[in-house]
N, C-alpha and C positions, 0 to 999 in steps of 0.2 A: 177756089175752095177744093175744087176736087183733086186740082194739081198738086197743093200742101198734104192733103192726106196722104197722096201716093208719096210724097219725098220722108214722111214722117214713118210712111210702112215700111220704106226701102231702108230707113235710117235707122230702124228696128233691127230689122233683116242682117245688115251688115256690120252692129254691134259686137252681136257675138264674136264674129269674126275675128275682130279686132283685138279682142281678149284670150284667146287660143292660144295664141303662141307663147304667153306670158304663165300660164297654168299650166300649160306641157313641159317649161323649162325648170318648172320647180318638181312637178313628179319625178321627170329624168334624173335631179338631183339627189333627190331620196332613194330612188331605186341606186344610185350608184352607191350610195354609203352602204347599204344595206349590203349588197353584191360583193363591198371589199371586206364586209367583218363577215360574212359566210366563206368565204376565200380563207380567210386569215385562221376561221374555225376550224374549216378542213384538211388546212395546214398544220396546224397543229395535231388534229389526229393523227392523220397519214405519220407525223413523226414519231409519234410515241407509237405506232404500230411496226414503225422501220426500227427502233430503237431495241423492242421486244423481240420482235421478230427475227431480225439479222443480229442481235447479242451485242448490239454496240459497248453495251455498260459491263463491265466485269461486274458484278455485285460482291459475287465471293471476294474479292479481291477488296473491297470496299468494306466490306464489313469484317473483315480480317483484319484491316487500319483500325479501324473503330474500335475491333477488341484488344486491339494491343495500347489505347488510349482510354478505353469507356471500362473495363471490364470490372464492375463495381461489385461485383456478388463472385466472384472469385470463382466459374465455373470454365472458366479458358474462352470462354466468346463473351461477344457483345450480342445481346437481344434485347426483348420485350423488359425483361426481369433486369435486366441491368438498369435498365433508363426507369423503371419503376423505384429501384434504389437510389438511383442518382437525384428525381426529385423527390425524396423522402417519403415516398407513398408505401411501400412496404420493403420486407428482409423478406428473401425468397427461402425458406427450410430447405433441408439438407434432402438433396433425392439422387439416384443412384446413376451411375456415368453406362450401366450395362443395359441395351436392349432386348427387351423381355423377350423369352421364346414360345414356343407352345410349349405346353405344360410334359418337364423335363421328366425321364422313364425313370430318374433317381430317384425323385420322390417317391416309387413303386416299387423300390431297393431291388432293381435288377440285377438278377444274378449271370445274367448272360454275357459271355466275353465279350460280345459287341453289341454295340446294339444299333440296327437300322432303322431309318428316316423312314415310320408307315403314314399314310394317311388315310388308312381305317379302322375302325374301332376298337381302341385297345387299353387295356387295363390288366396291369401285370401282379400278381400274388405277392406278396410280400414272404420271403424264406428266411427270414431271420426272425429276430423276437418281435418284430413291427408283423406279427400275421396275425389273424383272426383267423386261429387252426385250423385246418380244413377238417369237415366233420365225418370221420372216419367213421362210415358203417351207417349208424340207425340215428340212432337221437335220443336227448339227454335227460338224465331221470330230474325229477322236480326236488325242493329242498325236504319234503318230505315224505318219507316215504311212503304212506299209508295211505296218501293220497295223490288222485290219477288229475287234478287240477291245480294250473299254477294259483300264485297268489293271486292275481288280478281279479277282476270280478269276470264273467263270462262274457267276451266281446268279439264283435266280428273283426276281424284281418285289416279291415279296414277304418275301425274307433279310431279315433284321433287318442285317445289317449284313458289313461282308468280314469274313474271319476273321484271327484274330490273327499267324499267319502271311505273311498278305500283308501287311501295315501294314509299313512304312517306320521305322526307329528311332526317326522325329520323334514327340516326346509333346507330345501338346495339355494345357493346366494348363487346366481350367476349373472355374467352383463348382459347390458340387454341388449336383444337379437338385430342387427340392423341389416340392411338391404343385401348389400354385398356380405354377408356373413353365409345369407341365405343362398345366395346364387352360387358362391364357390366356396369349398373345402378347404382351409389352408394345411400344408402337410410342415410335419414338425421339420423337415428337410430343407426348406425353403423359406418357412414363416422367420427362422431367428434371425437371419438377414434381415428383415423387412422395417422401416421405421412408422411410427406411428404418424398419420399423418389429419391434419384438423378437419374434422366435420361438424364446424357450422360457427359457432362464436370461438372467436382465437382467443378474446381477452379473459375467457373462462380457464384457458390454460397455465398453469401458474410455472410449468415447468419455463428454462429457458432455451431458444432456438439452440440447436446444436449447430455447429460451425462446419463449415461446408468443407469438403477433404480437400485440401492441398496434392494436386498430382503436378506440381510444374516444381521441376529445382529450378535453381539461376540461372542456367546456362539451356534450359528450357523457355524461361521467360524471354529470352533473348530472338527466340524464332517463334514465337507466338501468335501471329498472325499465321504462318506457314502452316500451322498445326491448324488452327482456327479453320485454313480456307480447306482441308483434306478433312478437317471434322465432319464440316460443315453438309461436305459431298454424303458423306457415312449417315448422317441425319435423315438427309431427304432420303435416303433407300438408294442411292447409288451409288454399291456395291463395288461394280467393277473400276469406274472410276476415282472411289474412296482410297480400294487396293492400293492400285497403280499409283496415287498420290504418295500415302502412307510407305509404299516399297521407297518411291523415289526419294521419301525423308528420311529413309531407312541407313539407305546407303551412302548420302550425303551428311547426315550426323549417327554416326552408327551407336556413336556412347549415350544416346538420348534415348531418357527410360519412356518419355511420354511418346516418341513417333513408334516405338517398340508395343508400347502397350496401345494406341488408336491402331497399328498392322493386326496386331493380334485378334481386337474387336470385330476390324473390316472383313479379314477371313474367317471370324465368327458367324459375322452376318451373310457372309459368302455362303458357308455352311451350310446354313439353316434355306437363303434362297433356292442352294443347288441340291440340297438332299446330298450332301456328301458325307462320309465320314470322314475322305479321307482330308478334306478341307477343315473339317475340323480337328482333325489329329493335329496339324499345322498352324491351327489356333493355340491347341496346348503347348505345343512347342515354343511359339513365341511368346506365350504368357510368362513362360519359362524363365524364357530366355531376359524379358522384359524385368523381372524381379533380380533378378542375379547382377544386373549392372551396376556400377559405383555411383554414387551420389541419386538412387533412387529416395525418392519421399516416402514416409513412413506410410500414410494413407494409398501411396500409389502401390505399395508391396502388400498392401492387404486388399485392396481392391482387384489385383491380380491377381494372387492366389486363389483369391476365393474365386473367384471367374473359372481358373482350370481347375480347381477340384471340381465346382458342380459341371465342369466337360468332363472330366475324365471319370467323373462318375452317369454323365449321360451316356458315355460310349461304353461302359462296364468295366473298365480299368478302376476296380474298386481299390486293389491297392496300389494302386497309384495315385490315387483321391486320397485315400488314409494318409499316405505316407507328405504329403501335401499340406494334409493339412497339419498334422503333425509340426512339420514345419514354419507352419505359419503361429502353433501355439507355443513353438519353443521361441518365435522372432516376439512375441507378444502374449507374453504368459499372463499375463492380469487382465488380459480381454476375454470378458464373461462370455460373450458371444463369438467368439471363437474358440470356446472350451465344450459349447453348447455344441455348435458345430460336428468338433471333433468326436465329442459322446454319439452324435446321431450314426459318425461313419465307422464307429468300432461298432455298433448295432448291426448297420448294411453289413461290414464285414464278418457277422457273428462273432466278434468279440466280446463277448456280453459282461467278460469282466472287466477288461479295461473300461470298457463304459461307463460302469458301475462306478469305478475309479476315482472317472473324470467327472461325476456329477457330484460324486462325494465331495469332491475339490471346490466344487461350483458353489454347492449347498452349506459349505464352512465358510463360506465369503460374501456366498448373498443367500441366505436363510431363507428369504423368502422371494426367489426365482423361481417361476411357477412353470418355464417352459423344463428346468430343470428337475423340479420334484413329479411332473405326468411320466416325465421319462424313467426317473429314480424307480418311481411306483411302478412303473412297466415291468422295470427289470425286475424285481420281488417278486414281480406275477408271476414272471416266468422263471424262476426259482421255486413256484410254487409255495412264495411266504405270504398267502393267501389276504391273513388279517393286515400283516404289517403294509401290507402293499396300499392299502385302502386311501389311508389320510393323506400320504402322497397322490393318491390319483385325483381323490376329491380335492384336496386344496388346491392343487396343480390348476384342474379345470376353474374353481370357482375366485382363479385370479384374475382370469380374462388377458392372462400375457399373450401376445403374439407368437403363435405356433402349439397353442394348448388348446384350440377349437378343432378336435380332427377326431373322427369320429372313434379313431380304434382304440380312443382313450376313453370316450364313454361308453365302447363297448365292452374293455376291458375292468370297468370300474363297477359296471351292471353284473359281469359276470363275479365277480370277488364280492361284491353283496350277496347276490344270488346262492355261493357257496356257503358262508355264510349264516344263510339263512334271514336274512336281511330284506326285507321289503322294500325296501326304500331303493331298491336296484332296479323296479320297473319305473319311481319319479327319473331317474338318472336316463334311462332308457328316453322314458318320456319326451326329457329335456336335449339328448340327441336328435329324437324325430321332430320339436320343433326349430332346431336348428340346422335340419335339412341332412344329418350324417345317416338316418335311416328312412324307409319308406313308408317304416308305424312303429309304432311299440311293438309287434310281433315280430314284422320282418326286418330285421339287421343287418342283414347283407351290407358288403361294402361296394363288393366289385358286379355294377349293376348297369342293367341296359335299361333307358326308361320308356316306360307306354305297355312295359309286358303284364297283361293278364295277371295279378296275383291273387291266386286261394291257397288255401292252405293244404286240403285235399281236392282230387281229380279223377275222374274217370276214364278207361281205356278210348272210349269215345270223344272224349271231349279233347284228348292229347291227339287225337288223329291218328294215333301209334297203336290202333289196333290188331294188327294183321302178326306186329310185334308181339302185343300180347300172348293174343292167340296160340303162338309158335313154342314161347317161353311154357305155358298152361300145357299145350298137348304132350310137351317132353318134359315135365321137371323130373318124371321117374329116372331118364336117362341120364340128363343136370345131375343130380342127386346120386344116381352111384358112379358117375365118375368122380366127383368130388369124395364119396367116402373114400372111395378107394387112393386120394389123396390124402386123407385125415389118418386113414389108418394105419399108413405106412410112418406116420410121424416120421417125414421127412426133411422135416422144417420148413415148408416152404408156406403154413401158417406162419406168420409175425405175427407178433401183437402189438395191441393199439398204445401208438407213441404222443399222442395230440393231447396229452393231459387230459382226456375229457372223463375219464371213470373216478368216480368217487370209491369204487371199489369192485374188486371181480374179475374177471378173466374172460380178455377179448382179443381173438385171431384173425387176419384175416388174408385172404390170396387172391393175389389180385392176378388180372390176367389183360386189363387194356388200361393203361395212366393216360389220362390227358392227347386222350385220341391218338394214344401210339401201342402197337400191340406188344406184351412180354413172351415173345418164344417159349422162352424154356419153361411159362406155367400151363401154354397151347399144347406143349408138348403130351404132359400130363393129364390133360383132359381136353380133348382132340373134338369130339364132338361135336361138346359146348360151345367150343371156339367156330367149328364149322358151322353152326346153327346164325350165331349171332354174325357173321361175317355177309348175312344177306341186309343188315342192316346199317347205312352209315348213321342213320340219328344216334344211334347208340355209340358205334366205334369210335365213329369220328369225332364225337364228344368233346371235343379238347378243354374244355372245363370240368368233366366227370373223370368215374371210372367206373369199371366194371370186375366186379370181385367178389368172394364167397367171403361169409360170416359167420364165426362160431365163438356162440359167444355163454359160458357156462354157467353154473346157477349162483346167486349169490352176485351178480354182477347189476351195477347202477348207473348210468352212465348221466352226467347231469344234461342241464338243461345247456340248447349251444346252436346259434344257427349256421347252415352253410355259409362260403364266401362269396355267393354270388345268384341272382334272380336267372342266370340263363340255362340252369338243366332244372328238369324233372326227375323223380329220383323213385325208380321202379324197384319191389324188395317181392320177389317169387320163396315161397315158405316151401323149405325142402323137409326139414324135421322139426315139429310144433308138438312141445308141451303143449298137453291139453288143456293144463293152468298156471299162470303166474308169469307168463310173458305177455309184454302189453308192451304201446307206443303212444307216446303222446302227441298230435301235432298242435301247435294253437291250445285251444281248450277242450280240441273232441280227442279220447281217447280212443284206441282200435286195438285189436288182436291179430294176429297171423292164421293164417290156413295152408296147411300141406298140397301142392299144386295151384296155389289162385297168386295171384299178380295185385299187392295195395303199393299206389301212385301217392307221393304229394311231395311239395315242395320245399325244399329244405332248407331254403334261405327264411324258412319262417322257424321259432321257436320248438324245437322239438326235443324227447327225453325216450328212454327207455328201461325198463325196468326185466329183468330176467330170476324169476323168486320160483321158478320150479323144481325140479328134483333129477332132469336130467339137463343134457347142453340143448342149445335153439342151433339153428342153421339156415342160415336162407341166403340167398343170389340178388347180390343188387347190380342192376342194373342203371345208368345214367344215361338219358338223350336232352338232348337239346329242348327249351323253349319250343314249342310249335309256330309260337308268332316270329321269333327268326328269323329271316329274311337267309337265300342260301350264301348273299356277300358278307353280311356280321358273320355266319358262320365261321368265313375263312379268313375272317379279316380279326375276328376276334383272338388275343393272346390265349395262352391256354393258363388254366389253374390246376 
């Protein structure tokens, strides 16, 4: 018995055994399966990393095939948008073959022969009839005389707006304000290009898609891929090897309008990457040149032109932009938008009547073009046809065309109410500050730095330009008879006020520092003054002020008008004060003058003056800087 158990334990024992080898050869067989599809996975990585990595696949080259076989939405490549048309899922709208730059110094109707690549803060005056005049001297009387308060009701600098109570029956119809309306400005310089494009339900839109421009002749279609794959480079931002491509299509098909006009692009974009001008000279050049060849497409000569007019008016070649575009409206005379166009650059060029001219031409063929009547109405304004200017500026804005949301149009529309006598010029007012072209209803300014402190009036303390003061105050007796001793020689180097801003009267004035550059020959004159104020750069260096004497005689009104810009403070030292009937309005608080004492305030906000005494006023204004400023905006800032 005992023996059986032990054979029975032993036979336990050696069971297991016996099944080992049989359960090991099935694990080993799974791990090996396992081991060749991780193998096989790895493999596959590793390839698609050597294939990215070492550039095996041409792509360009592949999808240059593909657009000379797929290109279903007619844009010279095969993409996203094509294979969306191809399975009937949508028609891609018309959108423009130029890349966008930073915001171009033409829109700011540079008057400068050239103009350089900055990238610091800068905002340039407008010298043609596009200006919000600069406010020469004091500030502007109210529409009525008799009284020292505008219409509005009495609100701080910072109301949002009068209350509904005050408003006038008259209703402004405008569109309504949307996201990007708020964030950026469009300039009438740039807007009439631009096409409308859908936000939100498309089948709300009844108009029909417009057809996309044709830049490929026949003998273009022919190398269409070759284009495609040098496009392609120019797209991603590669410049230098878009160039190089474009050169080598250049020279290999020389009569092809399309490698002409992608060379000219590619050194556009060159341009803009290298800060050059003179890369872009070489842009214009071949824009040039790309129009002028045989069998160009009509879309491809108008897509060029307009590219080197807004360069050659980027670089200050204004008439060479005029003469441009010109040509472009004598190749296409019944194109509203390039009529639009050409009216904006007889403006830049102060041509104010051929402008006039050409909106006349506009407005006898579409009646109711609205970028054309804001313009029309400009020009009236500044012919001073006060009333007639009005219904142009207001219909203009209240079409909501493309390039009629800019603020110097509701600047301009506020002020021609305002003369008037019209109330309804603070709703219009109103209706720019919630459209983002102003900082309130008070302050107007265009040409602005944003986060600076705005009041209306200021104290010698509060400007930090104390010590200034002080200097101006202990000497204006000296101030004072240097400058008679200018007046009295009536030597003419009193001028008088040219800025339209007098309703009526007699206003002189001598200047001695413009735009932080000093005039010699009025230092000459009055030596002193000049040496006093030369310990101060806030003042001289000012390049958005000036510094000048004012004489301004009885019987004079000067309306209501604000500065062009939030970055000076605007200092007036009283050298000869009628004791009554001269007053300044800033905002809603009215002030007087004092013989020796220094009043501060801001002139980008609504101001007027009235001169109803019995002899002339005199006083020294002085312009510095913002105190919040920083000294790089100083230098970096254009001057006005």
């Amino acid at each position: 018995m005992g023996q059986k158990k032990t054979l029975r334990s032993q036979a336990r024992k050696d069971s297991p055994t016996v099944n080992t080898p049989v359960k090991s050869e099935k694990k080993a067989k799974g791990n090996s399966i396992f081991s060749w599809l991780f193998v096989v996975a790895m493999l596959g990585v590793w390839i698609s990393v050597g294939v990215v990595w070492f550039d095996l696949v041409d792509y360009d080259n592949v999808v240059g095939t593909l657009g000379g076989l797929y290109d279903a939405d007619g844009d010279g490549d095969f993409d996203v948008e094509d294979a969306k048309v191809l399975l009937g899922l949508s028609e891609r709208p018309v959108t423009s073959h130029e890349k966008p730059l930073e915001k171009d110094p033409s829109t700011e109707l540079n008057t400068k022969s050239e103009a350089t690549f900055s990238s610091g803060v800068s905002e340039k005056e407008p010298k043609s009839v596009f200006s919000n005049k600069e406010p020469d001297a004091e500030s502007l009387p109210v529409e009525n005389k008799e009284s020292t308060a505008p219409p509005p009701p009495e609100t701080t600098p910072d109301d949002k707006a009068l209350t509904e109570d005050s408003r006038p029956p008259n209703e402004i119809h405008l569109p309504p304000t949307t996201q990007s309306e708020s964030e950026s400005v469009s300039t009438p310089e740039s807007a009439s290009e631009s096409t409308d494009e859908p936000t939100g339900n498309t089948k709300a839109e009844p108009e029909a898609k417009k057809k996309k421009p044709k830049l490929l002749n026949k003998f273009d279609q022919t190398i269409k891929s070759e284009i495609n794959a040098a496009e392609k480079l120019r797209k991603k931002g590669k410049f230098e090897d878009s160039l190089r491509a474009f050169e080598a299509l250049v020279q290999q098909y020389p009569h092809s309008p399309r490698c002409r006009y992608g060379k000219a692009q590619a050194e556009d974009d060159a341009a803009e990457k290298l800060r050059s001008n003179e890369m872009l000279l070489k842009a214009v050049n071949t824009y040039g040149e790309a129009a002028e060849l045989p069998d160009t497409p009509h879309d491809l000569i108008k897509a060029t032109l307009k590219r080197r007019a807004d360069r050659q008016q980027f670089l200050g070649r204004t008439r060479g932009s005029l003469g441009t575009l010109e040509k472009l409206s004598r190749i296409f005379p019944e194109d509203i938008t390039v009529k639009n166009d050409l009216g904006v650059a007889y403006l830049i060029f102060g041509d104010n009547k051929s402008a006039k001219r050409v909106y006349e031409e506009v407005l006898s063929a579409a009646p109711n073009d609205g970028f054309a009547k804001v313009h029309y109405g400009f020009i009236l304004k500044s012919e001073n046809k006060i009333e007639e200017s009005i219904p142009y500026l207001r219909d203009g804005l209240e079409s909501g065309d493309p390039g009629t949301d800019d603020g110097r149009f509701y600047f301009h529309l506020g002020d021609a109410l305002q003369r008037m006598g019209d109330k309804s010029a603070y709703d219009w007012y109103e209706a720019g500050h919630r459209r983002g072209h102003f900082s309130s209803v008070w302050q107007r300014s265009l040409y602005n730095v944003p986060g600076l402190r705005a009041q209306p009036w200021w104290t010698a303390k509060e400007t930090g330009y104390t010590d200034l003061v002080k200097t101006l105050e202990r000497n204006w007796l000296t101030i004072r008879d240097e400058v008679l001793s200018v007046l009295d020689k009536n030597s003419g180097q009193f001028q008088p006020e040219d800025e339209n801003l007098r309703e009526k009267g007699d206003w002189g004035q001598f200047t001695l520092w413009q735009q932080g550059r000093k005039v010699p020959s009025s230092c000459e004159s009055v030596s002193k003054t000049c040496a006093l104020l030369e310990r101060y750069p806030e003042a001289t260096g000012c390049k958005r002020g000036q510094i000048k004497f004012s004489v301004m005689q009885p019987g004079t009104h000067v309306w209501p008008h604000t500065g062009p810009t939030n970055c000076r403070l605007r200092m007036h030292l009283g050298l000869i004060i009628p004791k009554k009937g001269c007053r300044i309005r800033c905002t809603n608080q009215t002030r007087e003058w004092e013989e020796g004492k220094v009043l501060i305030f801001d002139d980008s906000f609504e101001h007027e003056v009235w001169q109803e005494a019995d002899s002339y006023r005199l006083i020294f204004i002085v312009d510095v800087w913002h105190p919040q400023l920083t000294q790089a905006q100083r230098q970096t800032l254009s001057p006005i």
